[in-house]
C-alpha positions in Angstrom: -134.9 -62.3 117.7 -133.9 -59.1 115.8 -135.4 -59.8 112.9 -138.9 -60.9 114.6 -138.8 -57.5 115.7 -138.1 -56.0 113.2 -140.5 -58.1 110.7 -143.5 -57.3 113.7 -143.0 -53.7 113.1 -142.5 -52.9 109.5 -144.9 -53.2 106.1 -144.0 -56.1 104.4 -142.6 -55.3 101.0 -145.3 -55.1 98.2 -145.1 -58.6 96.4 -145.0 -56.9 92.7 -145.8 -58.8 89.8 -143.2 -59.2 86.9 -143.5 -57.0 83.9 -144.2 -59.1 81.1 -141.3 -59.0 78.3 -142.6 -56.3 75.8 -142.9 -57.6 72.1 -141.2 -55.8 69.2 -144.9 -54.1 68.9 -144.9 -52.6 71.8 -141.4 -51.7 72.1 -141.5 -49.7 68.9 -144.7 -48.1 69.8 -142.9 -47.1 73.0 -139.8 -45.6 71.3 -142.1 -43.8 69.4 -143.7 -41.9 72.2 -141.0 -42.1 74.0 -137.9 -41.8 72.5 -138.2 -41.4 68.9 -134.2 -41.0 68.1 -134.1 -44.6 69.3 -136.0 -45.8 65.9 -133.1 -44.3 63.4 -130.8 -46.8 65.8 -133.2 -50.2 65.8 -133.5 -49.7 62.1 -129.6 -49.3 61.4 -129.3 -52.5 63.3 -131.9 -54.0 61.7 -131.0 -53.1 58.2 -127.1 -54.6 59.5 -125.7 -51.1 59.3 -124.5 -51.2 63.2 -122.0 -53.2 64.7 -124.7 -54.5 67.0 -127.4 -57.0 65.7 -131.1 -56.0 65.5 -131.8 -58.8 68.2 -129.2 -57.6 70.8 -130.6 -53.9 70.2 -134.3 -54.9 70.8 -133.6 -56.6 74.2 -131.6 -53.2 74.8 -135.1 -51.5 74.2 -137.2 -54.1 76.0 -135.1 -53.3 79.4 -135.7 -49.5 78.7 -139.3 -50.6 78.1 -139.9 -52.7 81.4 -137.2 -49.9 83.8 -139.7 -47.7 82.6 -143.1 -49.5 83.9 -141.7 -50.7 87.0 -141.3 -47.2 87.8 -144.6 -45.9 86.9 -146.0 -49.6 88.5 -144.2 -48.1 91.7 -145.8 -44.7 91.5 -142.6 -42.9 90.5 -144.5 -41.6 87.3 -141.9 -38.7 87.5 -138.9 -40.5 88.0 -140.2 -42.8 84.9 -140.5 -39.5 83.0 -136.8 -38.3 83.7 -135.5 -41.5 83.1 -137.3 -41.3 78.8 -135.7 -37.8 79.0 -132.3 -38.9 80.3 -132.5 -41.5 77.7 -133.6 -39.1 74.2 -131.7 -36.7 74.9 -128.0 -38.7 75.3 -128.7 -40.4 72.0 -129.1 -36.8 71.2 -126.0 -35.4 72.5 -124.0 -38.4 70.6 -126.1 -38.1 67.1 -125.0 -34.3 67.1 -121.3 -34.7 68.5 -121.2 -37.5 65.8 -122.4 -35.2 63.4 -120.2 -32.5 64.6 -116.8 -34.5 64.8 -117.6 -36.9 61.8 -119.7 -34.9 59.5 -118.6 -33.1 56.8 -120.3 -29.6 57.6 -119.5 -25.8 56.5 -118.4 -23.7 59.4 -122.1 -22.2 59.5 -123.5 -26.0 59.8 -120.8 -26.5 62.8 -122.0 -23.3 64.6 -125.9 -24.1 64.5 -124.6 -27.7 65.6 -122.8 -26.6 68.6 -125.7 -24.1 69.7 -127.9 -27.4 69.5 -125.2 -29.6 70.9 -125.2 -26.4 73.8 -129.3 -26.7 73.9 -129.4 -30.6 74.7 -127.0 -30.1 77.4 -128.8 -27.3 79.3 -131.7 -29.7 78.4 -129.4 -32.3 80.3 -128.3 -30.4 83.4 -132.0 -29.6 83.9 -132.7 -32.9 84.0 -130.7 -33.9 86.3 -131.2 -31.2 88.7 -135.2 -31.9 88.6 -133.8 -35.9 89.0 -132.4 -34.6 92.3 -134.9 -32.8 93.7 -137.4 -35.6 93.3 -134.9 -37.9 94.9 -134.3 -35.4 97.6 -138.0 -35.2 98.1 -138.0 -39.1 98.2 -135.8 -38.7 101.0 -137.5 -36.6 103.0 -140.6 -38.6 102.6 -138.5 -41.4 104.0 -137.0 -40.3 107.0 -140.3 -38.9 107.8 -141.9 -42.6 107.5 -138.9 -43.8 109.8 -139.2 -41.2 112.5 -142.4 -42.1 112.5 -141.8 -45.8 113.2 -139.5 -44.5 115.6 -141.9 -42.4 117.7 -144.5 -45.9 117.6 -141.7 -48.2 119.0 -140.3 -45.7 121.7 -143.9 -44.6 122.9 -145.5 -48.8 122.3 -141.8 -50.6 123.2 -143.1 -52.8 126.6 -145.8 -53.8 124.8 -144.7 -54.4 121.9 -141.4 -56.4 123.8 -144.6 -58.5 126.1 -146.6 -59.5 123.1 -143.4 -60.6 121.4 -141.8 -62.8 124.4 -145.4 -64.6 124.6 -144.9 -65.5 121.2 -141.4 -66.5 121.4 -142.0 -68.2 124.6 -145.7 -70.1 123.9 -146.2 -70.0 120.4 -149.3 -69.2 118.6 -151.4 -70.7 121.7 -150.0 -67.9 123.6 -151.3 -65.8 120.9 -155.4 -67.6 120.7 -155.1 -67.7 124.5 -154.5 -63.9 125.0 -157.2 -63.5 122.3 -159.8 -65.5 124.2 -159.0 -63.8 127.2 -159.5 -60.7 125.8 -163.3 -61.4 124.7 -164.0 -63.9 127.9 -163.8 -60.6 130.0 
């Protein structure tokens, strides 16, 4: 009985179609809008100089590529945004603590590496604080759209609770019946 209720009084979910499975095409071109440090990674894999194999990395890209458009399918174009950036710039981070730990730099090279290494994570932090806020606005959103719904089922409760126990109790003919009285009068 709770969830007739509760199905009468919300939206139904939107039924979303599927994103299609991006081909290599598009995933490149997406990278390279995108999140151009990503190439330098499918080509090492593709050339075999990664541990993991060019086909393993490109269905790594392909659920970037469709977590991407759901979310600008979903009208969370900023969210989709934050999520590229959250993306480019940790491949950043680890190309430049890579280079930092592993390469074989001059003291000078080390210092302009750490000032960048410093830049990409102010560039992070900011990210995520601006990830927050637009989650926190989400929110707000939300619980405004459930008090809402609250106010409609505490001010429309008896007749919502009547409509609902002639259903229950008659059916859909309890349903046309009310319906022709309603026009017959």
């Amino acid at each position: 009985m709770a969830l007739f209720l509760t199905s009468a009084l919300f939206a139904e979910e939107r039924d979303h179609e599927a994103i299609p499975e991006p081909t290599e095409a598009q995933i490149l071109a997406f990278y390279r809008k995108h999140i151009p440090i990503a190439l330098e990674s499918l080509n090492e894999a593709k050339e075999g100089k990664r541990e993991q194999s060019y086909a393993k990395a490109l269905q790594d890209a392909a659920h970037l590529y469709v977590s991407y458009h759901e979310m600008v399918r979903d009208d969370e174009k900023e969210m989709a945004g934050f999520f590229v950036v959250e993306v480019r710039v940790n491949l950043e981070i680890d190309a430049l603590l890579h280079r930092f730990h592993d390469g074989d730099l001059s003291e000078s090279e080390r210092k302009v590496t750490k000032e960048k290494l410093r830049e990409k994570l102010a560039e992070q932090l900011a990210n995520t604080i601006n990830i927050h806020r637009t989650e926190a606005k989400m929110l707000k959103q939300e619980l405004t759209q459930i008090e809402n719904t609250l106010k409609r089922l505490e001010s429309g409760g008896k007749a919502l609770l009547d409509k609902t126990l002639q259903e229950v109790l008659h059916g859909e003919d309890a349903e046309r019946e009310n319906g022709e009285e309603a026009s017959g009068e």
